[in-house]
C-alpha positions in Angstrom: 113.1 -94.5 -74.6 110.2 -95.7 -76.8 111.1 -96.2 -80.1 108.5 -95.2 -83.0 107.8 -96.9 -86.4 107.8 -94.5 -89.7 107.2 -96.1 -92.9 107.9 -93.8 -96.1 106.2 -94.6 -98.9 107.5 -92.4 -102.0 108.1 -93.0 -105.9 110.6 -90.6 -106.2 114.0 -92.0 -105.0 116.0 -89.3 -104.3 113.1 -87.7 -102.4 112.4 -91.1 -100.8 116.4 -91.4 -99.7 116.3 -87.9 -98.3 113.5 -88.4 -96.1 114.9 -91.8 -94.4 118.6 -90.8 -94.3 118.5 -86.8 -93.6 116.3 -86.1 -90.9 117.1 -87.4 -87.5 114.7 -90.0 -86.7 116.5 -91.6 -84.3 117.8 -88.9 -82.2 114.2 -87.9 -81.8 112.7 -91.3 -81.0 111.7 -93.1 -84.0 112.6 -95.7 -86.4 112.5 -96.0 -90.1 110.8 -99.7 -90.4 110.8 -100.2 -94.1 110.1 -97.9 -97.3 108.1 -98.2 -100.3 108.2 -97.3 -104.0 104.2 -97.4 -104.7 101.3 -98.1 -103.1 100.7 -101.4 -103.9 103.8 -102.2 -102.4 103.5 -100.3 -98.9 100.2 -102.2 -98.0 101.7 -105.6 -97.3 104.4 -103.3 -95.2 102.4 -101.4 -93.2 99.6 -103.7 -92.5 102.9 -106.2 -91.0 105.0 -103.3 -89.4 101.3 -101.6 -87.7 103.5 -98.3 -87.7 102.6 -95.2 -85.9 103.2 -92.7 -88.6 102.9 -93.8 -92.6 104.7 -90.9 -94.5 103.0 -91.1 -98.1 103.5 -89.2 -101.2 99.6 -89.3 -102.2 100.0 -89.1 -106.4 102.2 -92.4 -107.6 101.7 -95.3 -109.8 100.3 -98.3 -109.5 98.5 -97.7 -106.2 98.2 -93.2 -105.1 98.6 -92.7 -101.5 94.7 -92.4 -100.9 93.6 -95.7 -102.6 96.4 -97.1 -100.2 94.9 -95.4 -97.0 91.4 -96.9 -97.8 92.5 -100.2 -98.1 94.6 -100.1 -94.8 91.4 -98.3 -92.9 90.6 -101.4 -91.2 93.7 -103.1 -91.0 95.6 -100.6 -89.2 93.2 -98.2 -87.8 95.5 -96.5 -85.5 98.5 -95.9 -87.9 99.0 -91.5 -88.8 98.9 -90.8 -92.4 101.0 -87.8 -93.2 100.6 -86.8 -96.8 103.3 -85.1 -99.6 102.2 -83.2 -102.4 102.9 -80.6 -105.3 101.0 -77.2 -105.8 99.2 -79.1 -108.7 98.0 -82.6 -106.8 96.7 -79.9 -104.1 93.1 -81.4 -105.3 94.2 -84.4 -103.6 94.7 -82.8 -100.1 91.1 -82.3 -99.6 90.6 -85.6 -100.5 93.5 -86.7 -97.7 91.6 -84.6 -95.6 87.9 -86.4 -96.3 90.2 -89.8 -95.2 91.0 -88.3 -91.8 94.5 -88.3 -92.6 96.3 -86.8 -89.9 98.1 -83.8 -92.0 99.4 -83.2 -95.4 102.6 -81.4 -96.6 103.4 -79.5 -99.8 106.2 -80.4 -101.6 109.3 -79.2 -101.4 109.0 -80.6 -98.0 111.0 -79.0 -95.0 113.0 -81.6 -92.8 112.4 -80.2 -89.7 108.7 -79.5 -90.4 108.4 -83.0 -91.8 109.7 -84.6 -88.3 107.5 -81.7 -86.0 104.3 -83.7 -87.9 105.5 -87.0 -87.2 106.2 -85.9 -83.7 102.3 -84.3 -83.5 101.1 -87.3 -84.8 102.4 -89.4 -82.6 101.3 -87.7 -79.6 97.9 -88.2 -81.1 98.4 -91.9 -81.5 99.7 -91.8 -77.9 96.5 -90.5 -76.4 94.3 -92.8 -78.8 96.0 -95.8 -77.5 95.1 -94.3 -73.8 92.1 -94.2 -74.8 91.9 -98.0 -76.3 93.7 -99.1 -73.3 90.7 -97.1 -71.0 88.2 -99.3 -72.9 89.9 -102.3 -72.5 90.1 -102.1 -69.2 86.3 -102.0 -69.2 85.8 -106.0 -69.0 82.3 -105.5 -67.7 80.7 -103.6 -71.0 83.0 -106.1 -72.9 80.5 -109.0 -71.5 77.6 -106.9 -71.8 78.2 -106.4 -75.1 79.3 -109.8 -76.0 75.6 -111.4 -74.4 73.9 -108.8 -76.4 75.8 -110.0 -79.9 74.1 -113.6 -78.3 70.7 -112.2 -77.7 70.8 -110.7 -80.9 71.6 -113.6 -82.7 75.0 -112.4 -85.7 75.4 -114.6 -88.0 78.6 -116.7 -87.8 78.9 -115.2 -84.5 82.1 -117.6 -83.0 81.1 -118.1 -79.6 84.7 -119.5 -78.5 86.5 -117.2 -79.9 84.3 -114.3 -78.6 84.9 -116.4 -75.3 88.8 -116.7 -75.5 88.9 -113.0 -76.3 87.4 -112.5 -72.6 89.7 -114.4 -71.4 87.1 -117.5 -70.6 87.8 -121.2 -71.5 86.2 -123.6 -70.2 86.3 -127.9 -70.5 84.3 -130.0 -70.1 81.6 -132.7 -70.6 78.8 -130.4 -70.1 78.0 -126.4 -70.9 75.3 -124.4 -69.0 74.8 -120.9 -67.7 72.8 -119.8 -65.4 71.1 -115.7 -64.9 71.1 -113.6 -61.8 69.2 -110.7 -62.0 69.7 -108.9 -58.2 68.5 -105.7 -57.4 71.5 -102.9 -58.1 72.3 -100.5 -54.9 76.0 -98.8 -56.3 79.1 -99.8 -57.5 80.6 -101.3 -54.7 77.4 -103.5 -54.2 77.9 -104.4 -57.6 81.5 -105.3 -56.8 80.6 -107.2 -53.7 78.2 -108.8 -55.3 80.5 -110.4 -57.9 82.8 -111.1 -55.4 80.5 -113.6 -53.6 79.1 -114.9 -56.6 82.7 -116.1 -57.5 83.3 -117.4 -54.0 79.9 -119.4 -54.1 81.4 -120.8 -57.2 84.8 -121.6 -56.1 82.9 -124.0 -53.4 81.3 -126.2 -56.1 83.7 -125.9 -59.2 87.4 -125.2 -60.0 88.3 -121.9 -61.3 89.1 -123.3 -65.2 84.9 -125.0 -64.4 83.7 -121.8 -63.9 83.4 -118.2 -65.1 81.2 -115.3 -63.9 80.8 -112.5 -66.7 78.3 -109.2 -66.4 75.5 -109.8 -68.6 73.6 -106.4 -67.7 74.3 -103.5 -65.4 71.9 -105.3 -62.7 72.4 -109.3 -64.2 75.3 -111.6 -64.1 75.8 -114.4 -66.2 77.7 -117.8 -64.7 79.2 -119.9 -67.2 79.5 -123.6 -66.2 81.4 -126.4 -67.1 80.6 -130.2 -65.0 81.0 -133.5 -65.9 77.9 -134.7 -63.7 75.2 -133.5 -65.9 72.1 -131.5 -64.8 72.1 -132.6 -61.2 75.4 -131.0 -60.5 74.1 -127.5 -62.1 70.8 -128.0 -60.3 72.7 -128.3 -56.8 74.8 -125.8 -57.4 71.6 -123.3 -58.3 69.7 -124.0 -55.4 72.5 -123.3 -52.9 73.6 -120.7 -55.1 69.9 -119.0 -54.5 69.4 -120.4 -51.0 72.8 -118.5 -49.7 71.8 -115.1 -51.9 68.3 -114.9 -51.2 69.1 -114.5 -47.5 70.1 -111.0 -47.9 69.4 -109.9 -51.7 66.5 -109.3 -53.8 67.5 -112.3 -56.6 65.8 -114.2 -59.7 67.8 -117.1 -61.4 67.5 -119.0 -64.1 68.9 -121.5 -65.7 69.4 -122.8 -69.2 69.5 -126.0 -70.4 72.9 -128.2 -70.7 75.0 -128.6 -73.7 77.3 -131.2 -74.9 79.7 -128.9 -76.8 81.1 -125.0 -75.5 79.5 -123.3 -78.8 76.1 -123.8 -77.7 76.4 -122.1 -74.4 74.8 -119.3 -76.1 71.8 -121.4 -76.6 71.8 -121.2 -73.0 72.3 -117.9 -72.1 69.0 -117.4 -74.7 67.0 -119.7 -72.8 68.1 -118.5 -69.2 67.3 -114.5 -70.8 63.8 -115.8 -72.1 62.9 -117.6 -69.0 64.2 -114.4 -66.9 62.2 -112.0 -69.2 58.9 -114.0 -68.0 60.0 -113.6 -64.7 56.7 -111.1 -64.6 54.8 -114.4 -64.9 56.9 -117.0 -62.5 57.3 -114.3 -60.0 60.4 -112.5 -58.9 62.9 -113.7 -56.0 62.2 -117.1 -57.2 64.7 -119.7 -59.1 63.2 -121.7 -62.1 64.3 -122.7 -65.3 63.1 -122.3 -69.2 61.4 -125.8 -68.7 59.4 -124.4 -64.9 58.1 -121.7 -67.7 56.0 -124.5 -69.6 52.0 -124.0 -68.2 51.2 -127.2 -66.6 47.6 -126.8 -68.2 44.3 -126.8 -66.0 42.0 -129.9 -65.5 39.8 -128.6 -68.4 42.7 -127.9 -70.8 42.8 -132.0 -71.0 42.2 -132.1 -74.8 45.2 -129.4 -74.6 47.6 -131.4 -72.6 46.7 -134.6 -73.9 47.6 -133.3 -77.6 51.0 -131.6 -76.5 51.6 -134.6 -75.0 51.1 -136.8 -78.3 53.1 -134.7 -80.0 56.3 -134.6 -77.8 56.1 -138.2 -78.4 55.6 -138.6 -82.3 58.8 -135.5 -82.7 60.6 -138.0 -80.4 59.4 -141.1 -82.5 60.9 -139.2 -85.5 57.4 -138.8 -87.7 57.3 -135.5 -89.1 54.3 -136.5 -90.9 52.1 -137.0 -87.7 54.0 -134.3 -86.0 52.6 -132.2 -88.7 49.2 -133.8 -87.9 49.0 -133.0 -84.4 50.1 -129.7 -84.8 47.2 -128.5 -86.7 45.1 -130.1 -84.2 46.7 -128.4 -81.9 46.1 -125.0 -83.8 42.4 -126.0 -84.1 42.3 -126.3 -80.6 43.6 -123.2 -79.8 41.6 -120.8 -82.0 38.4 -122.6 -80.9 38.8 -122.1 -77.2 40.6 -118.9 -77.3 41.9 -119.6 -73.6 46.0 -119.7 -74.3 47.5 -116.8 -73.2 49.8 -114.7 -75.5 52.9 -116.0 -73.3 52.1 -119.3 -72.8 51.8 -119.6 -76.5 55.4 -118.5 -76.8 56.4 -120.7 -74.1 54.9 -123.7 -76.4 56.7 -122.3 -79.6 60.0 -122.4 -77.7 59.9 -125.7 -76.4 58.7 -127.4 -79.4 60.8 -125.2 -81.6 63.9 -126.5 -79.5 62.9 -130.3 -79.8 62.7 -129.7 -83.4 66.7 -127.7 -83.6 67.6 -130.6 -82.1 66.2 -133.6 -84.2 67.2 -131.9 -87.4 70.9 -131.0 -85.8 70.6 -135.2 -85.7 70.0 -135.2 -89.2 71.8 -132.0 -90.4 75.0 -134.0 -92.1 74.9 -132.7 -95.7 74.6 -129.2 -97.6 71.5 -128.3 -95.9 72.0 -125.4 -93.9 71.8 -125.5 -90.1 68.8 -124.0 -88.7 70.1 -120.7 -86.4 68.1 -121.2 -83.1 69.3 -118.3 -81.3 67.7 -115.9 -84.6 64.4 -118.4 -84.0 64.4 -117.4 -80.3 64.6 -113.8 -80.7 62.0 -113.8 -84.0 59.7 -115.6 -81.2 59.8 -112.7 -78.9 59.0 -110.6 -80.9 56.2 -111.2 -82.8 52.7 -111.6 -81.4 50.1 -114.0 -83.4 49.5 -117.7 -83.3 50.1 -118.1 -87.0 53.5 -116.8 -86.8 54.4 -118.9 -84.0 52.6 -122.2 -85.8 54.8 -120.9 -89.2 58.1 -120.8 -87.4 57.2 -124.7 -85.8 55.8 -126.1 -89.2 59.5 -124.6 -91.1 61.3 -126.8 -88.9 59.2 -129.7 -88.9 59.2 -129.1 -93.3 63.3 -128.6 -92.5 63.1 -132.0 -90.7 61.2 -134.3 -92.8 63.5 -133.1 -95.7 66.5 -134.1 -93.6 65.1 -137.7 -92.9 63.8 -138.3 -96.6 65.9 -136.7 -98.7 68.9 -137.1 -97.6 71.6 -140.3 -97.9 73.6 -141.9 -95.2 76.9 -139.9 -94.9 80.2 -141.7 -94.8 81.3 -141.0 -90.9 84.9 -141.9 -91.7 85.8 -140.0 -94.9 84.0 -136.7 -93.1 86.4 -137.0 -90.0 89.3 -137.6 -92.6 88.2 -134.8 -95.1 88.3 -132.7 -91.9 91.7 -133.6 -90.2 93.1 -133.4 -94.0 91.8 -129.7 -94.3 93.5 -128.4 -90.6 96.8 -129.5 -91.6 96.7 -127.7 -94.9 95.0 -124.6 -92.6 96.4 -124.8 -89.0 97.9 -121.0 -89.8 94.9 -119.9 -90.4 93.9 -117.7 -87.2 89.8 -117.8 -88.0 89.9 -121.7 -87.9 86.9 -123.0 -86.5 85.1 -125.9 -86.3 82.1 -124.4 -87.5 83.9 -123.3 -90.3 85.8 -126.9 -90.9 82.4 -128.1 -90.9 80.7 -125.6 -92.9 83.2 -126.5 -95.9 82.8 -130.5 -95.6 78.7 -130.1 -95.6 78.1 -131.3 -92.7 76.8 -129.8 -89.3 78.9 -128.1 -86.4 77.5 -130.6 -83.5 77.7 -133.7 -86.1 81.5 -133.1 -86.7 82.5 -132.4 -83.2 80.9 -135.6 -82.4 82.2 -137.6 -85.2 85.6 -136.4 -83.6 85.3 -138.1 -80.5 83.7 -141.0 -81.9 85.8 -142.2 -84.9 89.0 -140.3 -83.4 89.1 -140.5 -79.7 89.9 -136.4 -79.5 87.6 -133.7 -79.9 88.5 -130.7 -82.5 90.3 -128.4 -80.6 92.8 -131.0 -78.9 93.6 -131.9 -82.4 94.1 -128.4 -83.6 96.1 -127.3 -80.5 98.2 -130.2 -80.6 99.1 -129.7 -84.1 99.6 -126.5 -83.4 101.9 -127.0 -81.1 104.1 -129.2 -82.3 104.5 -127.1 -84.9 105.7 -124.3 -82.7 107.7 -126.7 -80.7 109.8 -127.3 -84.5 109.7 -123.5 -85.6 111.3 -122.4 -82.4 113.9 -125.5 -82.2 114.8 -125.2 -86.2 114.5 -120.9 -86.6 114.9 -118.0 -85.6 112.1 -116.3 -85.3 110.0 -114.3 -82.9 107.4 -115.0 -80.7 104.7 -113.1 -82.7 106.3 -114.4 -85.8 105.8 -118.3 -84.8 102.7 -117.4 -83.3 101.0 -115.9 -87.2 102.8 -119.2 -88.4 100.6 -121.3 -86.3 97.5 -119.6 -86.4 97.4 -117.0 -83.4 97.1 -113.4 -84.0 97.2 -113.1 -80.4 100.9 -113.4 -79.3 100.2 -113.7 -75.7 97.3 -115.9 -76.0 99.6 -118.3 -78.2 102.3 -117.9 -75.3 99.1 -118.7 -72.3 98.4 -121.9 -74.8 102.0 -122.8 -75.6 103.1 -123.0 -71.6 100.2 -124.8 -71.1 100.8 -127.8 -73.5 104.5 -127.6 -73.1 104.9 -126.5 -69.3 107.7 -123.6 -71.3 107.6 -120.3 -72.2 108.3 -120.2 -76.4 111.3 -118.2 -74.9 112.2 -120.7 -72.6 111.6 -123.5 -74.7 113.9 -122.3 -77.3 116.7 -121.5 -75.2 116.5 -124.9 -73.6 116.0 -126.9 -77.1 117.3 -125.1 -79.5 
């Protein structure tokens, strides 16, 4: 029989005492899992214990019953608030009721009434977790929805985390993704589909190398992870098209690689922009955002010959004459009047991404870190030359400030400022390298390189193994709980620290602490 949690939260004592002790919780399926005087006290209780039904007087000192309730809203969204009060706080009740509380009482309250509204409530909560567990169980608009947070471009959007939460990691030297769009028949097509997409995969990479997630209701989205570079993905893609295209309508394309699992979103941008010109390149085809580039015509030489000069000068690392050319460039443009909408966004894109990725060279002090994906989407959707030209001439301004302005970091007190910081954080559960590197200054891709350069180990190695270890001594030395060593270490997941903690340790933590404790 399923035990449920009530938490009474009452000022009065005698009432408080009457509530836990009189009424026959257990014999009716619940628990009393801890009682409170005030407020104030019950939130650090309830937001711990995540009970089912919170009995609360709503007038007491300190901290009333509603202040409480809002400050628990997000923390324990699915917890039942059942409110006490007098004839004369009966002002309050409407305000319990504005809340969504699930009921309210009036003192002097009746025992078996009392213990009916817990039982009502949590039948609701019963259905509401049904519900939870229904969209759960809907991985697919999970992915979806995740691609569109990408495409989007949220700030201080974690892309591993979002990743892990999907159940997707992924190692590796190398990070690319590569778009299907395919045309949709039904749900079992759809199902098949996947299927054979994953089977493909399994030919060319093993399964922890490669993930397939839906990216639309008619687009799928295959996450890579090689150690050969672009030749490997390239291979891959053409089989990958050559097998599909023999019976199904398909257009793929690919982004370009990545050194670090973060920037897979940059990717997926690139492979969306590339497949939303597909009206250009032609569908059933497989290209990439670099095939988008217009090769030029032999009487856009001038035009070619300038793109060209500046490719080289960005790559020389002269903002100045990058700057230069540019505005020849413009000049160009307006007086022949022959670039096409499209192929001027195709320009920006390309030029804007050779830019991200000089200053991300750069990017090691308090300057903040230019957010390509927000770039890519800002490029879509606007519709002149001069807002394109603006967007390219920020970055190269961005740039030449990086490269002038800025002194020569010190590589080793960064990487020791850093490893200093996790130790004193590891139980922090939103630690990330972007955020470890936000608070030293420095960029996310400079730090995760200094990593393997000055330490041998990359960021999350070091953070798992520390973590670990420490889980490893909490379970020998204590006696705690899994979920209970798992906040200590950082994971508000307990199942996801129990998947990481067999893998490091080839245990269970309930294995591992029966063996050595």
């Amino acid at each position: 029989m399923r035990m449920y949690k009530v938490i009474v939260v009452e000022d009065d004592k005698i009432i408080r005492r009457g509530i836990c002790q009189a009424i026959p919780w257990e014999e009716n399926g619940f628990m009393i899992a801890g009682e409170a005087s005030d407020g104030e006290i019950a939130l650090e209780l309830i937001e711990r214990e995540q009970p089912q039904v919170v009995i609360s007087d709503i007038n007491m000192p300190f901290l009333n019953g509603l202040d409480m309730v809002k400050q628990l809203k997000d923390k324990t969204p699915d917890t039942r608030f059942i409110f006490l009060t007098g004839y004369e706080d009966f002002k309050y009740a409407q305000q319990a009721i504005q809340l969504k509380a699930y009921d309210y009482l009036l003192k002097p309250v009746d025992a078996s009434a009392l213990l009916q509204k817990a039982k009502d409530a949590v039948t609701e909560w019963e259905q509401g977790v049904d519900k939870q567990k229904k969209i759960d169980n809907s991985l697919p608009i999970l992915q979806q929805k995740f691609f569109r947070k990408v495409e989007n471009g949220q700030d201080q959007l974690d892309i591993e985390k979002e990743l892990a939460n999907l159940g997707v990691q992924l190692e590796g030297a190398f990070y690319s993704l590569i778009l299907i769009n395919y045309t949709y028949v039904s749900e079992a097509h759809s199902f098949t589909f996947k299927e054979k997409l994953m089977q493909m995969a399994s030919l060319f990479f093993y399964e922890e190398k490669c993930e397939v997630l839906s990216a639309a209701d008619n687009e799928y989205a295959i996450l890579l992870s090689f150690d050969e570079g672009d030749v490997q993905k390239k291979q891959f893609a053409q089989v990958l098209f050559d097998e599909l295209s023999s019976n199904e309508s398909v257009t793929m394309t690919m982004g370009r690689t990545y050194l670090n699992l973060f920037e897979i979103g940059h990717s997926y941008v690139e492979a969306r922009m590339a497949m939303d010109m597909r009206h250009i390149m032609g569908t059933g085809k497989l290209f990439s955002i670099e095939d988008t580039v217009p090769k030029g015509k032999k009487s856009d030489g001038i035009f070619q010959e300038l793109e060209s000069k500046l490719a080289s000068q960005i790559k020389q690392g002269v903002p100045g004459k990058v700057l230069e050319t540019l505005d020849l460039i413009i000049e160009w443009v307006v007086e022949n009047k022959n670039v096409s909408l499209a192929d001027l966004k195709v320009f920006t894109l390309k030029y804007m991404t050779m830019l991200f990725f000089e200053i991300e060279k750069w990017n090691k002090e308090e300057l903040k870190s230019f957010n390509s994906t927000e770039a890519f989407k800002e490029v879509m959707e606007i519709d002149t030359l001069a807002e394109m030209m603006d967007i390219i001439k920020r970055l190269i301004q961005q740039w030449s400030e990086l490269i002038y302005q800025k002194e020569e970091n010190d590589y080793k007190s960064h990487v020791d400022l850093a490893i200093q910081y996790i130790k004193e954080n590891y139980a922090d559960s939103n630690l990330t390298l972007q955020k470890v590197a936000k608070l030293i200054h420095v960029s996310t891709p400079y730090l995760s390189n200094l990593f393997k350069l000055e330490k041998g180990f990359n960021f999350g190695d070091y953070l798992l193994e520390l973590r670990m270890k420490k889980a490893m001594e909490l379970l020998r030395q204590e006696n705690l709980k899994n979920y209970e060593v798992a906040e200590k270490v950082g994971y508000s997941n307990p199942q996801y620290f129990s998947i990481c903690f067999k893998k490091y340790t080839s245990y269970t933590p309930a294995e591992y602490k029966k063996k050595f404790k």
